[in-house]
C-alpha positions as CSV (number, residue, x, y, z in Angstrom):
1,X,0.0,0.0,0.0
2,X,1.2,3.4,-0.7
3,X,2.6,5.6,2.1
4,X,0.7,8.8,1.3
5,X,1.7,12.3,2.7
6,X,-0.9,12.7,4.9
7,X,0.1,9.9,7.3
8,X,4.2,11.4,6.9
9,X,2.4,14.5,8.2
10,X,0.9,12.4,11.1
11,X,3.7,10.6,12.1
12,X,4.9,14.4,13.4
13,X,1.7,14.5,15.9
14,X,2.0,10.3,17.0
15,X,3.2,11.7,20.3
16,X,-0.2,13.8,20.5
17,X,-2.4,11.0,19.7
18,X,-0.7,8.2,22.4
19,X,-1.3,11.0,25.1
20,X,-5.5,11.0,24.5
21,X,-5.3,7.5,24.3
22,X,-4.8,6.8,20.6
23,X,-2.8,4.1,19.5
24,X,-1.2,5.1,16.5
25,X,0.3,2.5,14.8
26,X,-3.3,1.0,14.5
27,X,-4.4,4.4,13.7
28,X,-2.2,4.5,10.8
29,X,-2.6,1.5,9.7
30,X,-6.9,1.9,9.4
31,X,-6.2,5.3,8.0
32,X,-3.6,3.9,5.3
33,X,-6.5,1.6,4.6
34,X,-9.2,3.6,3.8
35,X,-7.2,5.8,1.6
36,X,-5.5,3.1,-0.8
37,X,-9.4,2.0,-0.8
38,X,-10.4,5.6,-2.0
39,X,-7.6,5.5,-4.4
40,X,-9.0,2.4,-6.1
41,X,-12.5,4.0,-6.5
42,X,-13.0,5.3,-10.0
43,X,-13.6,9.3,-10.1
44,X,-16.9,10.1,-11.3
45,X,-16.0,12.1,-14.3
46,X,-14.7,8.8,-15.7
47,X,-17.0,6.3,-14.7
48,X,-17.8,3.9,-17.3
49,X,-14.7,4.7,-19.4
50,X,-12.1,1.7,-19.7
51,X,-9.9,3.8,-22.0
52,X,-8.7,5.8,-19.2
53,X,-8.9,3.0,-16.0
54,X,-4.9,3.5,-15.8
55,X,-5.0,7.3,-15.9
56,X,-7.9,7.4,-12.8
57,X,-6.6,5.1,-10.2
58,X,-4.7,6.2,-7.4
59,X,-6.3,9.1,-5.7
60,X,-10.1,10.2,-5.8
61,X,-9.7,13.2,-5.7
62,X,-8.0,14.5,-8.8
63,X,-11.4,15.1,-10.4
64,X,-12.4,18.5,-8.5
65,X,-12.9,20.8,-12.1
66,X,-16.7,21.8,-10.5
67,X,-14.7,22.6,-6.8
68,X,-11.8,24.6,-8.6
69,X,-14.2,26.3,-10.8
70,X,-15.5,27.8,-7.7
71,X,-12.2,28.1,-6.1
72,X,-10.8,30.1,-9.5
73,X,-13.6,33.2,-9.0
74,X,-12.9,33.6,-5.5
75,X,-9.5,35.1,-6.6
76,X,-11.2,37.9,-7.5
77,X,-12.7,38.2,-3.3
78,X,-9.2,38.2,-2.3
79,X,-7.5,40.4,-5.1
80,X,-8.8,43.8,-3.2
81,X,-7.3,45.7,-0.4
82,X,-9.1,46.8,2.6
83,X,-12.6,45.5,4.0
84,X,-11.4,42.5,4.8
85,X,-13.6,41.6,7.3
86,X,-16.4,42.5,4.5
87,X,-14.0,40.1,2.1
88,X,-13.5,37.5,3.8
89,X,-16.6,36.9,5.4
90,X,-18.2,36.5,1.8
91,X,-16.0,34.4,1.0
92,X,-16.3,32.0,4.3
93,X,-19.9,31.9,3.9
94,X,-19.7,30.3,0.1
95,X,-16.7,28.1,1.3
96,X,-18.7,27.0,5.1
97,X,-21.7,26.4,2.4
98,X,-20.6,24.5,-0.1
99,X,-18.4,21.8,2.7
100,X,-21.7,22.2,5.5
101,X,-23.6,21.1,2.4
102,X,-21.2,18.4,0.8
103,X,-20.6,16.6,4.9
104,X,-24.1,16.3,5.6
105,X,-25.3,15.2,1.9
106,X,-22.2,12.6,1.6
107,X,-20.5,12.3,4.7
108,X,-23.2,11.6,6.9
109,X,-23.4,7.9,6.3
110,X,-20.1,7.4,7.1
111,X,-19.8,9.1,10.0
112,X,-22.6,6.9,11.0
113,X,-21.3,3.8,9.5
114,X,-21.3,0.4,12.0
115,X,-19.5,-1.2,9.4
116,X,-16.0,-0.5,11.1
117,X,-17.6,-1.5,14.4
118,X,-18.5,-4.8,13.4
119,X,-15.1,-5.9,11.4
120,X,-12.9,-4.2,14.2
121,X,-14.1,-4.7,17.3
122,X,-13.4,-8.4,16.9
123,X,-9.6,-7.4,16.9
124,X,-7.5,-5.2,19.3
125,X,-8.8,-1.8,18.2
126,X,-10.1,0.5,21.1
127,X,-12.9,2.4,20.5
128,X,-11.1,5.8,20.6
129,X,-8.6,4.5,18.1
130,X,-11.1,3.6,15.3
131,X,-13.8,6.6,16.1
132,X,-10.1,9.1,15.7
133,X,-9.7,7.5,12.5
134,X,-12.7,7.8,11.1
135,X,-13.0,11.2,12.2
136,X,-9.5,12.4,10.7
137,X,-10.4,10.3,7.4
138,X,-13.4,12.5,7.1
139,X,-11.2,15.5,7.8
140,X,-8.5,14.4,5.1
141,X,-11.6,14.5,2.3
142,X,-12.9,17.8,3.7
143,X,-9.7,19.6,4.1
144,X,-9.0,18.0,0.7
145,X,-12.2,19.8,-0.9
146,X,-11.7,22.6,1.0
147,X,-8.4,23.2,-0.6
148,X,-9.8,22.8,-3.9
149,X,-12.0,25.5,-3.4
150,X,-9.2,28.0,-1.5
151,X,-6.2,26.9,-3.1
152,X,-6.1,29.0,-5.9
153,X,-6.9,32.1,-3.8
154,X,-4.5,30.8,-1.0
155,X,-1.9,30.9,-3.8
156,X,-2.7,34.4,-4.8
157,X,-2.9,35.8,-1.8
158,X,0.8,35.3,-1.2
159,X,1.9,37.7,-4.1
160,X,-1.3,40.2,-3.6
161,X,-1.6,40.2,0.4
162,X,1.8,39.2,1.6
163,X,2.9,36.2,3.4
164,X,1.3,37.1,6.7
165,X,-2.4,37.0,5.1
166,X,-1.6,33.7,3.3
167,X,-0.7,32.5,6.7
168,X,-3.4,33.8,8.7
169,X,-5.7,32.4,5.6
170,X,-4.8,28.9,5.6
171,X,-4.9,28.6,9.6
172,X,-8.6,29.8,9.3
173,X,-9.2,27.1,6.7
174,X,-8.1,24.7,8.6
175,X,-9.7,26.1,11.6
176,X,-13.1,26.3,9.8
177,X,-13.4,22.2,8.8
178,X,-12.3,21.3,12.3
179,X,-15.3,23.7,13.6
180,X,-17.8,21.9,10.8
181,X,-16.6,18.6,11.2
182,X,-17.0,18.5,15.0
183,X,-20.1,20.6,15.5
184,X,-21.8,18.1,13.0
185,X,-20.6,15.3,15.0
186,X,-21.5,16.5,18.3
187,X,-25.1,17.7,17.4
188,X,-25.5,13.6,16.2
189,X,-24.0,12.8,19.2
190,X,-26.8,15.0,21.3
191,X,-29.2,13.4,19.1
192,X,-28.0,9.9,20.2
193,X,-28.0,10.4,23.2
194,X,-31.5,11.5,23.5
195,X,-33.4,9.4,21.0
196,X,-33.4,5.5,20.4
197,X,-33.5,3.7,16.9
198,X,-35.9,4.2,14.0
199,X,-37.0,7.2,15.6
200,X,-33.4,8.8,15.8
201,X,-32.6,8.5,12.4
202,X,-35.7,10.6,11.4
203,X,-34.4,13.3,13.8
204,X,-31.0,13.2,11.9
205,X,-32.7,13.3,8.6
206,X,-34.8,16.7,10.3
207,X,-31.2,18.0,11.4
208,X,-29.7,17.8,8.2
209,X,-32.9,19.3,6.5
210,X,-32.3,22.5,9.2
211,X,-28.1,22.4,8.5
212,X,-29.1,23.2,5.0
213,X,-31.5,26.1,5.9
214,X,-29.2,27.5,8.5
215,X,-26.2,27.6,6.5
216,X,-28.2,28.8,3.3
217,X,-30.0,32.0,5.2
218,X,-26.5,32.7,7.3
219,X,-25.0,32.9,4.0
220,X,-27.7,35.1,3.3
221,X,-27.7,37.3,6.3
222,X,-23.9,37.9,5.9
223,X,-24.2,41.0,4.0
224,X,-26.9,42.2,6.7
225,X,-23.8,43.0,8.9
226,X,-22.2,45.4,6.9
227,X,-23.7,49.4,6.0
228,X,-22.5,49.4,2.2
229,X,-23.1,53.7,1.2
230,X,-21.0,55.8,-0.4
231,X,-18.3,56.6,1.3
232,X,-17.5,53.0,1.4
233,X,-18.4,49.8,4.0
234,X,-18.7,50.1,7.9
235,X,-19.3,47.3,9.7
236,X,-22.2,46.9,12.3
237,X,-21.4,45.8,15.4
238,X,-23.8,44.2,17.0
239,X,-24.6,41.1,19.9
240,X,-26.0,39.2,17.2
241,X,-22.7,39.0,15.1
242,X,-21.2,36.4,17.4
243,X,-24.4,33.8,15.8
244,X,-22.1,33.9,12.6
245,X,-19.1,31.3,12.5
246,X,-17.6,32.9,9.0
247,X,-17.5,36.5,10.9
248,X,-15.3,34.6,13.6
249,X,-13.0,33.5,10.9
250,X,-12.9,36.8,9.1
251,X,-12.1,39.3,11.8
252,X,-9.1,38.6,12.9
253,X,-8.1,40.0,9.2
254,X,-9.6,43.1,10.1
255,X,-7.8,42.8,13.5
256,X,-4.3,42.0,12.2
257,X,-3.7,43.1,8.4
258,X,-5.7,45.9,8.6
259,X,-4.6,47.0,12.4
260,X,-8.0,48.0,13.2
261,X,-8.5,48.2,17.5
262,X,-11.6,47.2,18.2
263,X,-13.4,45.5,21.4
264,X,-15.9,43.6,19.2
265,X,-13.6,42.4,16.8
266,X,-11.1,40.6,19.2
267,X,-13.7,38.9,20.8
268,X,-15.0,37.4,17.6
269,X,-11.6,36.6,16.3
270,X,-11.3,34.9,19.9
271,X,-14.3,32.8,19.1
272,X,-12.6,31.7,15.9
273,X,-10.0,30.5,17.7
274,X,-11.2,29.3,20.8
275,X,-14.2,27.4,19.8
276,X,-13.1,24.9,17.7
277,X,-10.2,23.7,19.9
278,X,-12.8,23.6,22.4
279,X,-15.3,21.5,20.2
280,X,-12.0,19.4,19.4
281,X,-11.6,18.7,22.9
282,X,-14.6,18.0,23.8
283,X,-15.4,15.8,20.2
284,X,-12.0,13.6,21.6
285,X,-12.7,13.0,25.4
286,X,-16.6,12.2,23.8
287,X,-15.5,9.8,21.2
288,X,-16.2,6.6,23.2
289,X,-19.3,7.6,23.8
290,X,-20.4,8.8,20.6
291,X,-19.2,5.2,19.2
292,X,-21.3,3.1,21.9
293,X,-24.1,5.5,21.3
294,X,-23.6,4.8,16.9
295,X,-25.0,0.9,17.9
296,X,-28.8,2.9,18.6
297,X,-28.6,2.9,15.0
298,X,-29.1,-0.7,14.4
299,X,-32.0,-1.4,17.0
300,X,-35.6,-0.9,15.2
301,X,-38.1,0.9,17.5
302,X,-41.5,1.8,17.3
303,X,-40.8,5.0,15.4
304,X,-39.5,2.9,12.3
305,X,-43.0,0.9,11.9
306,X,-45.3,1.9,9.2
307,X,-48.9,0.6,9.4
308,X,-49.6,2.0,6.1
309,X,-53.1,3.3,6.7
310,X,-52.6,6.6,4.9
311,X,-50.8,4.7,1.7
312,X,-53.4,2.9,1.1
313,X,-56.3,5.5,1.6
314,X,-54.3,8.0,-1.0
315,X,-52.9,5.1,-3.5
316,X,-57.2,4.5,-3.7
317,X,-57.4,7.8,-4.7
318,X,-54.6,8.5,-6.9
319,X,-54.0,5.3,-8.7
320,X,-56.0,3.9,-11.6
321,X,-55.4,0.3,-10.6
322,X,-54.3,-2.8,-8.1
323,X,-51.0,-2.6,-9.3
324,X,-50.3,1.3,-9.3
325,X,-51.4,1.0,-6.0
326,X,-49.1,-1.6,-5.0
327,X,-45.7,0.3,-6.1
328,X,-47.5,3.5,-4.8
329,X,-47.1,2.0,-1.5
330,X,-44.0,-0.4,-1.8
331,X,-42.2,3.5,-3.1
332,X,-44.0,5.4,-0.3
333,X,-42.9,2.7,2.5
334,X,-39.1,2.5,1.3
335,X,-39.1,6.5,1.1
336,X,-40.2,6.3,5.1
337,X,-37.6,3.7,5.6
338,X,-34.7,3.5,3.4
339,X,-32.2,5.7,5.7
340,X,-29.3,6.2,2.6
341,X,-32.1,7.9,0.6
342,X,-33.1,10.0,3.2
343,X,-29.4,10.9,4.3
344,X,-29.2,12.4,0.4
345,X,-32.3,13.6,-0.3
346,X,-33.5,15.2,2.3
347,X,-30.8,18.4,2.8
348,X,-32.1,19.0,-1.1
349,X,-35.4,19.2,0.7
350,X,-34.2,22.4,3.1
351,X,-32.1,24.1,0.2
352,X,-36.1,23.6,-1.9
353,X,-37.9,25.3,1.2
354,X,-35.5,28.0,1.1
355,X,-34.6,29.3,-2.5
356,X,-37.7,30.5,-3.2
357,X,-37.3,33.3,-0.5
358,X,-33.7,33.6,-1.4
359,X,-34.5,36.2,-4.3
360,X,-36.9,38.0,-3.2
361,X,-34.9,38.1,0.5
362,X,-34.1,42.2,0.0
363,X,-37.1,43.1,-0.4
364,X,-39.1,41.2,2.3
365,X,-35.9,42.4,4.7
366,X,-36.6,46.1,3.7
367,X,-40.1,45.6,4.9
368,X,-41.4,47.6,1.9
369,X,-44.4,44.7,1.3
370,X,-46.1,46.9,-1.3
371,X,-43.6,46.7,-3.9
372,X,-43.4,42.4,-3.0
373,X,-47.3,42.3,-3.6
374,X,-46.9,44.6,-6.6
375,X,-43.9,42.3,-8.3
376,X,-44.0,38.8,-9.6
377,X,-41.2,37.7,-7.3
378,X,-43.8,35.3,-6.7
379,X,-42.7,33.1,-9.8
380,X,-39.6,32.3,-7.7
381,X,-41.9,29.5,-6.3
382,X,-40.4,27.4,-9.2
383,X,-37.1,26.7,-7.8
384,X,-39.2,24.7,-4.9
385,X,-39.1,22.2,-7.8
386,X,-35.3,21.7,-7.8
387,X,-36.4,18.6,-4.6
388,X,-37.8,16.6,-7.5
389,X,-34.7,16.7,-9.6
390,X,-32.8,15.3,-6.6
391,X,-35.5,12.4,-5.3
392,X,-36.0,11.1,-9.0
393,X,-32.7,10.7,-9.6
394,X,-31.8,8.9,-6.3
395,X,-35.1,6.4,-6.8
396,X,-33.5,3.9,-8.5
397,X,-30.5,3.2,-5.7
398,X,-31.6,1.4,-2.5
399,X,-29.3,-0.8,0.4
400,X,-31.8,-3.2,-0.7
401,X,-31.1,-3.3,-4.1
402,X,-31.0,-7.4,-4.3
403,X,-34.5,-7.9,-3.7
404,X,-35.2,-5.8,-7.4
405,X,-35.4,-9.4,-8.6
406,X,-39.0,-9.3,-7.6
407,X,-39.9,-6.9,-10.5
408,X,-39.5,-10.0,-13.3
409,X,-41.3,-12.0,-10.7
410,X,-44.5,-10.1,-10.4
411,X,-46.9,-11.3,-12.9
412,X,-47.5,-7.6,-14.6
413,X,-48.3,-6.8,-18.2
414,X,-45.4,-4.4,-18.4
415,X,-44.1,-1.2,-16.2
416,X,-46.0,1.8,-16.3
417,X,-47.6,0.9,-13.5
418,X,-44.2,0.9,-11.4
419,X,-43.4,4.4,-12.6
420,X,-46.9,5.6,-12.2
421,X,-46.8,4.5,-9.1
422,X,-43.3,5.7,-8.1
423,X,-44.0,8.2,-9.1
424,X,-47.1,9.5,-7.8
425,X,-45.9,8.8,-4.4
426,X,-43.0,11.4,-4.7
427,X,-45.2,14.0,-5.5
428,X,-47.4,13.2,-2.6
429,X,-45.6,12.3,0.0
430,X,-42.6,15.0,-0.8
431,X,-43.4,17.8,-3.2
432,X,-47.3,18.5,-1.9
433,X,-46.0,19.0,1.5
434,X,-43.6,21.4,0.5
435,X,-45.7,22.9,-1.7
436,X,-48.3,23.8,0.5
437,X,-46.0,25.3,3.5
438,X,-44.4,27.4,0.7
439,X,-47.4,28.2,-1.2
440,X,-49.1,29.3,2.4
441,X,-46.3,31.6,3.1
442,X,-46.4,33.2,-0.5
443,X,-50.1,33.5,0.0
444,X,-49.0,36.0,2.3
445,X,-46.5,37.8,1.0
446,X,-48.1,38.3,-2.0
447,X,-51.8,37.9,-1.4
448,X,-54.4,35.9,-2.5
449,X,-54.8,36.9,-6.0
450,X,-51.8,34.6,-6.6
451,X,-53.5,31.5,-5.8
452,X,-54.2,30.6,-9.5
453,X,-50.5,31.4,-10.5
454,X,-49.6,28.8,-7.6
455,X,-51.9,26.1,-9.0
456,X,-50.3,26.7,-12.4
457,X,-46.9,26.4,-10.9
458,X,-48.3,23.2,-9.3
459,X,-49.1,21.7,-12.7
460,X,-45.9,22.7,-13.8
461,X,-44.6,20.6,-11.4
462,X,-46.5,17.7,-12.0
463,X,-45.1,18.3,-16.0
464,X,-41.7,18.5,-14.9
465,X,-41.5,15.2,-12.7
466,X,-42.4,13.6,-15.8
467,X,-39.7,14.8,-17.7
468,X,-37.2,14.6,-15.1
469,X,-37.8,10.9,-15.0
470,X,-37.3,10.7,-19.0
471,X,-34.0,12.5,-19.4
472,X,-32.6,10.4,-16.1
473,X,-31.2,7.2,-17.5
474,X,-34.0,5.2,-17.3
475,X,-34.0,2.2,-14.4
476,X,-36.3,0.4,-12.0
477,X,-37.2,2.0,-8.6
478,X,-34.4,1.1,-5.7
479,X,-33.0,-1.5,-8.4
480,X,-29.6,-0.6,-7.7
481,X,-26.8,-0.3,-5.2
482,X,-25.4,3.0,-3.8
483,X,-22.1,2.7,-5.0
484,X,-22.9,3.2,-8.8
485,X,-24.5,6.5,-7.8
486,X,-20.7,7.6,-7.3
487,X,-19.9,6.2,-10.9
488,X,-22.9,8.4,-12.5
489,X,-22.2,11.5,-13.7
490,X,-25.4,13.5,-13.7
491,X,-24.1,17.5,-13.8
492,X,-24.8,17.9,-17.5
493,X,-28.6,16.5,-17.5
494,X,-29.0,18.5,-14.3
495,X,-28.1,21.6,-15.3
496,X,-30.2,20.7,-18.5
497,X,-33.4,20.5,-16.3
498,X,-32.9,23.5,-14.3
499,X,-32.6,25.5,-17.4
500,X,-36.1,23.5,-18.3
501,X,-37.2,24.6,-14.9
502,X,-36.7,27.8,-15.5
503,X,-38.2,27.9,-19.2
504,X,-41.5,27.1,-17.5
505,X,-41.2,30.1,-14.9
506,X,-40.4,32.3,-18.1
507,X,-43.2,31.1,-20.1
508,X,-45.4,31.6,-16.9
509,X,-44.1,35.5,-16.7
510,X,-45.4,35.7,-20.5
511,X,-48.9,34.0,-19.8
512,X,-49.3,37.2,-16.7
513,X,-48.6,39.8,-19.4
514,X,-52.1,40.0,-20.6
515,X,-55.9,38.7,-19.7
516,X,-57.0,35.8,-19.5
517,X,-53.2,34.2,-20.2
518,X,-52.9,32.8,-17.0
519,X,-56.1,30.7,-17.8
520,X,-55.0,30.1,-20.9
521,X,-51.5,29.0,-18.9
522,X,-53.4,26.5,-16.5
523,X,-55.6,24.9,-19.7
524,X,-52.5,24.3,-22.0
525,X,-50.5,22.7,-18.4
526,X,-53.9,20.3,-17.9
527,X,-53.8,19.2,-21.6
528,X,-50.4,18.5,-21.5
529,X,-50.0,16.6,-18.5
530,X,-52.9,14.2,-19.2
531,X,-50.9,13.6,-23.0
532,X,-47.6,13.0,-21.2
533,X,-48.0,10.6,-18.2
534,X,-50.5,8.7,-20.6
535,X,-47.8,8.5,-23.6
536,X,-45.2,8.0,-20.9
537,X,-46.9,5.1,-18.8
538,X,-49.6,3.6,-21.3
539,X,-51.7,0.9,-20.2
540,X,-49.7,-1.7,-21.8
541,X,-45.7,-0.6,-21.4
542,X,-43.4,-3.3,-22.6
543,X,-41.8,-5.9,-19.8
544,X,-37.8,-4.6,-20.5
545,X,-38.4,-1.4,-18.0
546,X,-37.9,0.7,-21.2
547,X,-40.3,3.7,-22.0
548,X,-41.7,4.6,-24.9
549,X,-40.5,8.0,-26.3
550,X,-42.9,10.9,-26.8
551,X,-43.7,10.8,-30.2
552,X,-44.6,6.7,-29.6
């Protein structure tokens, strides 16, 4: 096995790990593991091509072009002099986003993972030993992402800031992922200690869904802080300021390369500083406990049983026949159950809730509600749509992926009915939620003479589902494993369908121009949403799992 860097770099701190209790050499030795196994994973950009299996193997994380896009244009956030408080805290609050958002989307399952547990605790390993690898082989991928994304401005900042601000820069980096990677672990760890089985891992699925919204509005309210006029920014000191972790990391910029004195901004430079080492202390002498708490996982409670009452009461209204019904509810009770679906696809679920407001956010802040009721900021209710890109595209993985055999088994005609089914059960049991908070709230906002533009945008909806589901490669619902979700590369077709997304809030605008267009709007969406789910699922769809196209 290859001796990689990173552990070189370790072997410096071995004396710090034996004094918590740490056994090293077994440290090293599960770390060195779990990296050669990474670096025999095929990168996602080049899954599926055998011409280049040589070129991909050895590290998985060569293949970061969307990262380093991202990390390129914040070059420009460190190129100017002065503000840097103002600077840096936008550019904490993309970088905190995008890794708060990538841990609890990817990295949540493995930080919850028994797997290690039940291999290793059959050999010498203490509990510490494995729960501080797993925790610094999280830490090597974030810090490894997070690098992606600051590397280039890291670089630049030498020749434009000076050395001391590249210095300063990288020890908040690495400052920051320690902060996200223990917070994250000790709010599970609260969690665990609180809640038992089935019922616990619907509270983590909650807490990721309010990680999302939290990190998405505090990127938000970042520019709140500062009094942009024309004599240039001030910032606003105020008790609230200390709620914001990338205004920790930012000030002591302002404190130190500027040489501003100020009261306010040593104490939040202090909090930088001092609260992840105290969360890091705290995460280590906790990490037996969080470990024996991680077995909760595997007991089934009360909370995980499903007596299927309401499935069957909506899949009589909803479905045409016995055997829509059926995959109505088999869909509906493995959404409920399946945990590795709802670890991915529920953050998408708070980022949905909050986009919408996202845009119009200035002016609801401003208070001036006349000019919201007078707008059509109200057509921003599209992007609540963006949570059925992500749930259609994770449908066809499952952990139970084996018993897909029962598909060919199942004495049906062909399988419309599956898809139907499927289907149908996203929209009710996900979107219609959703859509009805958001749609009260808008209701609101914009009063009720936007109540037919919401039912349009709900037909929309209904439209787009189906043609999410076409462009996706097509495949039966939870008929495959996890693991080829990492070998599918699904950026192109998604950034297809948001631009389709956002064709159908453009065409919407067009139908409000004049009277009666947005009756016309709703009649046109009604036609052709009966024409496509019946050409999509007809009656009698052949037995391979292949559609029929449009025009069939």
């Amino acid at each position: 096995m290859n001796d990689f860097f990173v552990l070189k770099l370790l072997d410096r701190l071995q004396g710090g790990f034996k004094r918590i209790g740490v056994d090293y050499g077994m440290l090293r030795n599960i770390l060195q593991v779990k990296l050669t196994m990474d670096g025999r994973r095929t990168p996602t950009v080049f899954a599926g091509s055998q011409n280049n299996k040589q070129e991909t193997e050895g590290s998985p994380f060569r293949v970061q072009w969307f990262y380093l896009l991202i990390g390129l244009m914040m070059i420009f956030i460190v190129i100017p002099k002065g503000n840097y408080i103002l600077m840096m805290s936008m550019l904490f609050s993309v970088v905190m986003f995008m890794i708060m958002t990538t841990l609890i989307s990817d990295f949540s399952s493995v930080m919850l993972d028994l797997r290690d547990k039940n291999i290793l605790f059959s050999k010498p390993v203490n509990r510490r030993t494995l729960s501080m690898a797993k925790s610094l082989h999280i830490l090597i991928y974030l810090l490894t992402v997070t690098l992606t994304f600051t590397g280039p401005s890291l670089i630049v900042s030498i020749f434009i800031q000076g050395v001391p601000f590249f210095l300063l820069y990288a020890a908040a980096v690495i400052l920051m992922d320690c902060f996200i990677l223990v917070f994250t672990a000790l709010l599970y760890l609260l969690i665990l200690r609180v809640f038992d089985g089935e019922k616990l891992k619907d509270i983590i699925n909650y807490v990721q869904i309010i990680l999302s919204i939290g990190v998405t509005v505090g990127a938000q309210l970042i520019s709140r802080l500062f009094n942009i006029t024309e004599l240039g920014v001030t910032f606003k000191a105020a008790w609230w300021n200390f709620l914001f972790a990338p205004i920790w990391f930012s000030a002591p910029f302002e404190l130190l390369i500027a040489g501003k004195k100020s009261a306010h901004l040593a104490e939040l430079a202090l909090l930088g500083l001092v609260v992840p080492l105290v969360l890091l202390a705290a995460y280590i002498k906790l990490m037996p406990t969080f470990e024996r708490s991680l077995q909760k996982l595997a007991e089934q409670g009360a909370a995980g049983k499903d007596n299927g009452r309401l499935s069957r009461r909506l899949s009589a209204i909803v479905c045409r026949n016995k055997e829509e019904g059926m995959f109505f509810r088999f869909t509906w009770s493995m959404m409920k159950n399946e945990r590795d679906f709802k670890l991915k696809v529920y953050p998408s679920i708070g980022l949905s809730l909050v986009l919408p407001f996202i845009f119009i956010f200035n002016q609801v802040w401003s208070g001036d509600m006349e000019a919201v009721r007078g707008s059509k900021a109200y057509l921003f209710f599209y992007f609540s749509a963006m949570l059925v890109l992500t749930a259609v595209q994770m449908l066809r993985y499952s952990a139970s992926y084996k018993g897909a055999w029962i598909y060919k088994a199942i004495p049906l005609p062909g399988t419309a009915a599956v898809y139907r089914g499927m289907l149908k059960a996203v929209l009710l049991r996900l979107l219609l939620p959703l859509f009805v908070l958001e749609g009260a709230v808008f209701v609101w906002l914009f009063g009720g003479q936007i109540i037919v533009d919401l039912f349009a945008v709900l037909l929309a909806s209904l439209l787009y589902t189906v043609i999410c589901y076409r462009m996706m490669p097509q495949a039966l619902p939870f008929s495959e494993k996890y693991e080829a979700a990492k070998q599918s590369d699904y950026k192109g077709i998604s950034i297809a369908l948001l631009f389709i997304l956002m064709g159908f809030a453009g065409v919407h605008y067009v139908f409000t121009l004049f009277f009666p267009g947005i009756y016309i709007y709703l009649v046109i969406l009604t036609a052709l949403n009966w024409w496509v789910w019946h050409v999509s699922f007809p009656q009698a769809a052949p037995r391979n799992g292949k559609l029929p196209t449009l025009g069939a």
